[in-house]
C-alpha positions in Angstrom: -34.4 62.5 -11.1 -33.6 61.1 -7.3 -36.0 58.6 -7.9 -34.8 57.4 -11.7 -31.5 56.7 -10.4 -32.5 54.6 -7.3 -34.4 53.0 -9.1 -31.3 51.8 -12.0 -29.2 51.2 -9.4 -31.3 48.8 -7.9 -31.6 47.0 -11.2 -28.0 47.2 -11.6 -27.3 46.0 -8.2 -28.2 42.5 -8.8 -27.0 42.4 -11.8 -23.6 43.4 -10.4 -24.0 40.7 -7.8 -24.6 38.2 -10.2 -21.7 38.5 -12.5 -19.6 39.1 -9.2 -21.0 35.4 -8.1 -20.3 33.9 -11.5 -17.1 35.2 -11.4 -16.1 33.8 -8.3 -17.8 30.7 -9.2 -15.6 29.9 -11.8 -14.3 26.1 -12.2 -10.5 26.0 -11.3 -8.2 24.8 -14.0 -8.8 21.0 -14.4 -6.2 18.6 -13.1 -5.9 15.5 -12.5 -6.1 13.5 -9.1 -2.6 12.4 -9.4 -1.4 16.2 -10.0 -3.9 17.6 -7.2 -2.8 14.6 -4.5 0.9 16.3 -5.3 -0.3 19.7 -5.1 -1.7 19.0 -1.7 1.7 17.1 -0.4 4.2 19.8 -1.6 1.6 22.6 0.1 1.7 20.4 3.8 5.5 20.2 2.9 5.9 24.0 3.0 3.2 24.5 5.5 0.5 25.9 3.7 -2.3 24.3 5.2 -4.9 26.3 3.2 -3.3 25.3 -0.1 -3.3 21.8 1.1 -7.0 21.8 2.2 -7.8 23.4 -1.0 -6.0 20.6 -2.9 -7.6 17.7 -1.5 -11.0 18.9 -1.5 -11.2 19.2 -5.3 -10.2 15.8 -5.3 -13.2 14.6 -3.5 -15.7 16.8 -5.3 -13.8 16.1 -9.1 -12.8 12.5 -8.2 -14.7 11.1 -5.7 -14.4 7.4 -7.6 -11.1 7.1 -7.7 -8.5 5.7 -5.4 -7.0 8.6 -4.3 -10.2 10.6 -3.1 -10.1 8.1 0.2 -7.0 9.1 0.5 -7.8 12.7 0.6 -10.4 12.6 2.9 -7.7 10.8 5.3 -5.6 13.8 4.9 -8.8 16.4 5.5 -9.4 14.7 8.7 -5.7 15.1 9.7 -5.7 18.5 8.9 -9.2 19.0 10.7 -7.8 17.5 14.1 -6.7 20.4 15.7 -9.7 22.5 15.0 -11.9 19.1 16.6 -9.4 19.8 19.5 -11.5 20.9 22.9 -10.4 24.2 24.4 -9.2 22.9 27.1 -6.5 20.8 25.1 -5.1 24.0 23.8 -4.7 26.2 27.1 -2.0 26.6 28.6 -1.6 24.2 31.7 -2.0 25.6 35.0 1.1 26.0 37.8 1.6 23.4 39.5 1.3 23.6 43.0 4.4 20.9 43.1 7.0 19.7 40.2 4.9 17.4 38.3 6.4 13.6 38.5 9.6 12.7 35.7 6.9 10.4 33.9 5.1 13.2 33.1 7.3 16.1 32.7 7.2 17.7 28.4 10.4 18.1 27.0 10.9 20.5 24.1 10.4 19.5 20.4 13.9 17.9 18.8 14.0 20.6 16.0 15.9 17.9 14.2 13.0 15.8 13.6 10.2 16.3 11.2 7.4 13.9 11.9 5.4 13.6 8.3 2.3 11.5 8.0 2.2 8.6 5.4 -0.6 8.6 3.2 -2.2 5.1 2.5 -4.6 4.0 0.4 -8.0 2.5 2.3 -9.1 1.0 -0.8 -5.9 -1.4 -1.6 -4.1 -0.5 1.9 -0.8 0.6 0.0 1.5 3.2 0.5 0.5 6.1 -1.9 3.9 8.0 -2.1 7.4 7.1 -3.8 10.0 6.5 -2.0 14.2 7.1 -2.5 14.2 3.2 -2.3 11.4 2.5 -4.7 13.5 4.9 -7.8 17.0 2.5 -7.0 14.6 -0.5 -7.5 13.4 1.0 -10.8 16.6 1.9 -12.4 18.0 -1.6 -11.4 15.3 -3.5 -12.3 15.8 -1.4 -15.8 19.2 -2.2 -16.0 18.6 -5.9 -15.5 15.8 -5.6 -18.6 18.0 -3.9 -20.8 20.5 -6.5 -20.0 17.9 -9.2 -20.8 16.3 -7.8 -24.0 20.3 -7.3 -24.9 20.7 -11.3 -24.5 17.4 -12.3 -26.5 19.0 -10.0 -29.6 22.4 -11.5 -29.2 20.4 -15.5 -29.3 18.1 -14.3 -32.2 21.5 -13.1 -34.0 23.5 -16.0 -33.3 25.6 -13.7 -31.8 28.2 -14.5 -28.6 29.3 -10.6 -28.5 28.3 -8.6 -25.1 27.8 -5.5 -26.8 23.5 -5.8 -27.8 23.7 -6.9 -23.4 25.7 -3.3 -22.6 24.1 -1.0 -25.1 20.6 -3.0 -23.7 21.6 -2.1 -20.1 23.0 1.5 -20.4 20.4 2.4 -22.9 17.4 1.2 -20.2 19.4 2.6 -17.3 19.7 5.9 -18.5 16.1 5.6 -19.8 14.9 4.9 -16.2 16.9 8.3 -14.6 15.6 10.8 -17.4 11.7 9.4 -16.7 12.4 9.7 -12.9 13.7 13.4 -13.6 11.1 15.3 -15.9 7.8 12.8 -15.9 7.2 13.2 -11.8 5.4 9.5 -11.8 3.6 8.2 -8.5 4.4 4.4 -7.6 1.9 3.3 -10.2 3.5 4.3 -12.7 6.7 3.0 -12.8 5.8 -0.4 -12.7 3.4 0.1 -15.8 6.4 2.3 -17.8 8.1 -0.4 -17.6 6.7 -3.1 -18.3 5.4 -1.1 -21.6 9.4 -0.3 -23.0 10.7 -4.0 -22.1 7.5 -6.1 -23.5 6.8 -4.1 -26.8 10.4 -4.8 -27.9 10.8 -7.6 -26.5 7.7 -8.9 -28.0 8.8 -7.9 -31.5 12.0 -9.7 -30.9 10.6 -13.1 -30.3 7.8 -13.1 -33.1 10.7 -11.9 -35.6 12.6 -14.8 -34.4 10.0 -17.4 -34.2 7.8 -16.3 -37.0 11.1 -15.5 -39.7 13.6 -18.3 -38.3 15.7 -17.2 -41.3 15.4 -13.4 -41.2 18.6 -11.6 -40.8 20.1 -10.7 -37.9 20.1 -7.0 -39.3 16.3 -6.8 -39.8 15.1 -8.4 -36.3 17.7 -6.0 -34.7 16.4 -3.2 -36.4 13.0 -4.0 -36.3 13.9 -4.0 -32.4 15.5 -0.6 -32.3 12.3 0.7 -34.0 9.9 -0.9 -31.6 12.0 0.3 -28.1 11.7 3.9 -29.6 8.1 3.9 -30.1 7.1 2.4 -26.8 8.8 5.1 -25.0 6.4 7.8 -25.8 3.3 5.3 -25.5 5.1 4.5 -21.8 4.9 8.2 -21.1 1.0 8.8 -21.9 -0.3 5.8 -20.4 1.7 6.3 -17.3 0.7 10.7 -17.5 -3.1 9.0 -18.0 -3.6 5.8 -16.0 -4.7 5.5 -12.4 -4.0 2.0 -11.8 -3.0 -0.1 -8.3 0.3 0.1 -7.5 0.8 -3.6 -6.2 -1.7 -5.0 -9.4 0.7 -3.7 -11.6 3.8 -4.2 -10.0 2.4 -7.9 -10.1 0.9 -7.9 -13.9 4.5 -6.9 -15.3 6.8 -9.2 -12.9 4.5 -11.9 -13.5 5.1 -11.8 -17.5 9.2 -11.1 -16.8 9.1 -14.2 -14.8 7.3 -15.9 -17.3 9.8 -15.0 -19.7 12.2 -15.8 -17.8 11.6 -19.3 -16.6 10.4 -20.6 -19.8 13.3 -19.4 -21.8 15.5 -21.0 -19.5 13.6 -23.8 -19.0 13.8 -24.7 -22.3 17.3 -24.7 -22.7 17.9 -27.1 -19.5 16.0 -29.6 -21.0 16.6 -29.0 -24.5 20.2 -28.6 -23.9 22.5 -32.2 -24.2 26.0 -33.0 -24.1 27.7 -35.1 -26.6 30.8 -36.6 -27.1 32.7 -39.0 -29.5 36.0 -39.2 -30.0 38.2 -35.7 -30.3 34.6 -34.3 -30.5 32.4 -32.7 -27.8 30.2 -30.3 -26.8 26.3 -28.9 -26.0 23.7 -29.1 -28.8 20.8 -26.5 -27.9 17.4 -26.1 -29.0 16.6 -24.4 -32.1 16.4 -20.5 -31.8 12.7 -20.7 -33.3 12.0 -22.9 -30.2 13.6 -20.7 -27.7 12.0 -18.0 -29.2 8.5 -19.2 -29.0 8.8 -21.0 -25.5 9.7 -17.3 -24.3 6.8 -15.7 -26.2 4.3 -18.3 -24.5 5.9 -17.7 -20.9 5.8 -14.0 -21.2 2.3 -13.4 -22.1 1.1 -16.7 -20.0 2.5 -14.7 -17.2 0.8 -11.6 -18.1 -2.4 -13.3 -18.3 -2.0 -15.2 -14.9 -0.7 -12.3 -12.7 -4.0 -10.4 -14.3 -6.0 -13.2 -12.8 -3.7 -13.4 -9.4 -4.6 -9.3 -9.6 -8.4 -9.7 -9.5 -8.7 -11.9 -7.0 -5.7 -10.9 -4.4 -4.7 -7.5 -2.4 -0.9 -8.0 -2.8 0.9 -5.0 -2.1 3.9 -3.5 -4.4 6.3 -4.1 -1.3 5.8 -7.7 -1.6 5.7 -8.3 -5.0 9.4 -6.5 -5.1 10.6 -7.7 -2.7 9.5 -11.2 -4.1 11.1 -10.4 -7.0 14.3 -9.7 -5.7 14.1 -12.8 -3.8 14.0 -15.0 -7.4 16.9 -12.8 -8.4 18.8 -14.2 -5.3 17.7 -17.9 -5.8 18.3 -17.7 -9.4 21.9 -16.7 -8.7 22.7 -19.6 -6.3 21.0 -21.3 -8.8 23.1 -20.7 -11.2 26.3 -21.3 -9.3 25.3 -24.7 -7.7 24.4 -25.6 -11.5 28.4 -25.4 -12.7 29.7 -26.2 -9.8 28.2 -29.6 -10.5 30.4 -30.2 -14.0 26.7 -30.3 -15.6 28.1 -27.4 -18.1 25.5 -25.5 -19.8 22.6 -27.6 -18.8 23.1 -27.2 -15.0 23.4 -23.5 -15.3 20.1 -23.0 -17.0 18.3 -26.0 -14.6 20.0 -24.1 -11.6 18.3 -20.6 -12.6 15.2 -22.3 -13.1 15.0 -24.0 -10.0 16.6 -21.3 -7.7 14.5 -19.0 -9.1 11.3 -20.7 -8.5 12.8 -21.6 -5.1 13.5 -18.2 -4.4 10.2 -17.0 -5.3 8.0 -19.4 -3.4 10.2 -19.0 -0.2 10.2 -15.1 -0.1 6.7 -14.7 -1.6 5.1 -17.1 2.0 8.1 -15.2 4.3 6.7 -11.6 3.1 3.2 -12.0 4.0 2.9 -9.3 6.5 4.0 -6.7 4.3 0.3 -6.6 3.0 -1.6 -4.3 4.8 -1.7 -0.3 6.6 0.8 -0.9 9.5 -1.0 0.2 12.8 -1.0 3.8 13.9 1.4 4.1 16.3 2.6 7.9 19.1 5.9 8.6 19.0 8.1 9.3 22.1 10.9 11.6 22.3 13.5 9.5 24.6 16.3 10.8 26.8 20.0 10.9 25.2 21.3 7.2 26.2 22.9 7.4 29.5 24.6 4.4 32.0 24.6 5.0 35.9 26.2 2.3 38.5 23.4 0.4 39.6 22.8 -1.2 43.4 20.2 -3.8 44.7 19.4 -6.7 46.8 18.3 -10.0 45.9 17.2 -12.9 48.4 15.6 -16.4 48.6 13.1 -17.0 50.9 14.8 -18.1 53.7 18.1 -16.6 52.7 20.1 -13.1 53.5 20.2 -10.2 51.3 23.0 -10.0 48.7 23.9 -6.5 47.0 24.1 -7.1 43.4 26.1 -4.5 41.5 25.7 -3.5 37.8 25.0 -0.4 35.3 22.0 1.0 34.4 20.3 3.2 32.1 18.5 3.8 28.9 19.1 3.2 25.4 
């Protein structure tokens, strides 16, 4: 009887062992690389190194292709250093015999300072996280698309009213803060969402208007309206879905605004004349139909060339924006110089064209060492600024000594 049950419980045994190893085997939920790269950031954020370890290591076993696995292993070796650390690094210092020079005296931590490592991508050397700075960009940059795809409805309508520009800006504004609340995007995909919500509509808008001259404005507005709610959800999944570069994108989707931008009002500057005769003057301008398909053929010619400037360059997102903002600055001048020359509506749309091209080519050569991981660099905790009287001796070669007298100290 001994013997019988020895002998099942060493049959059972690895039986039990192997369920036991099967069980602890057992694939972790699926995630993304996105949603494991944030994992790992909030875990260093409240400390827990092990969560954090954890975290980036599935990304290198699930994802080892993709862009943010180099940046994992970056953050493994960070959080390896002080293991790698020799024993001798860690002990305690001995007493010295003497007080150790000022140079080289520790001073205690500031405890109002938190030191937190930027994570950059080796791959397109950009910054991987999203920044406070980056989220005020996007919701203006909204606004300012709303506002645009408000004045291409109010043209195609023959409309002068401001209200398609408000509703346009409010609605993309208030668009922007609700993604930047509930969809948690990375810098990729803000850029991407949108470009999708401001193209898809606005591309509806400009084949309505050059396709059906003659439509009403009633139909090409709601056709409009139908076409912004659709690419919203479309936005969301491609943005949840999509690894993409940061800077690529952020130069695919300015390149087809600017497009836009500068053929619409392009067109205008030269299609626009003045005429006068008699008690009668005023501005003959081009045809909607021809506005509408000079804008059609600038945006998507922009697309297509900032897909080619993507293949073949390693902008960064930083400089593209910042770009960007600079043809926003040049196209204002722009636009003032124009009608402050009495050239009426002509020299405002000629002075947006050429300020923002201006702007663009100047800021877009002055930005060139945004590109790039900036060097790694150790910070130093300084004394509190402090100024002490100051006395010393200067003297030529021949001459006496003269006591100089100042203030001293550090900043």
């Amino acid at each position: 009887m001994l013997c019988g049950l020895v002998c099942a419980a060493s049959l059972a045994q690895p039986r039990v062992a192997q369920a036991a190893d099967a069980w602890a085997a057992a694939p972790a939920p699926a995630a993304t690389a996105a949603e494991l790269m944030r994992a790992g950031d909030a875990a260093l954020d409240a400390g827990d190194r092990g969560a954090a370890q954890a975290a980036f290591d599935r990304v290198v076993r699930e994802f080892p292709g993709s862009p943010a696995a180099a940046q994992a292993r970056r953050a493994l070796q960070a959080l390896a250093l002080p293991a790698a650390m020799p024993p001798s690094a860690l002990a305690p210092p001995a007493a010295p015999s003497a007080p150790a020079p000022a140079a080289y005296t520790l001073r205690p931590p500031n405890r109002d300072i938190v030191i937190r490592n930027e994570p950059y991508s080796l791959r397109t050397s950009e910054r991987l996280r999203l920044t406070a700075w980056e989220k005020l960009d996007f919701g203006v940059t909204s606004f300012i698309y709303g506002a645009s795809l408000g004045v291409s409805l109010g043209i195609a309508a023959h409309s002068n009213s401001v209200g398609p520009v408000v509703l346009g800006a409010l609605g993309y504004t208030v668009g922007s803060v609700a993604f930047l609340a509930t969809a948690n995007p990375d810098r990729g995909d803000l850029p991407l969402a949108l470009g999708i919500v401001s193209y898809v509509p606005m591309t509806t808008l400009l084949v309505s208007a050059a396709a059906y001259p003659h439509a009403s404005s009633k139909s090409q507005a709601v056709a409009t309206t139908i076409s912004s709610v659709l690419a919203v959800p479309i936005a969301v999944v491609a943005a949840r879905n999509l690894e993409l570069d940061p800077g690529d994108t952020q130069l695919v989707r300015d390149a087809g605004f600017w497009g836009l931008l500068l053929s619409v009002t392009g067109t205008l500057a030269i299609g626009t004349h003045h005429y006068s005769g008699g008690d009668v003057y005023g501005d003959s301008s081009p045809s909607t139909r021809t506005v509408a398909a000079a804008g059609l053929a600038g945006l998507y010619g922009g697309l297509g060339l900032g897909l080619l400037a993507a293949r073949h360059t390693e902008v960064s997102l930083e400089r593209v924006r910042v770009t960007t903002w600079g043809g926003y600055g040049g196209a204002l001048l722009g636009a003032l110089i124009g009608a402050s020359d009495n050239g009426g509506t002509r020299g405002v749309w000629g002075g947006i064209t050429i300020g923002s091209l201006v702007g663009l080519g100047v800021t877009l050569l002055a930005t060139s060492g945004m590109d790039g991981i900036p060097p790694e660099t150790t910070p130093v905790a300084s004394a509190p600024a402090s100024w002490a009287p100051l006395v010393t001796a200067s003297a030529s070669a021949t001459g006496p000594h003269v006591p100089l007298f100042g203030v001293g100290g550090n900043l």
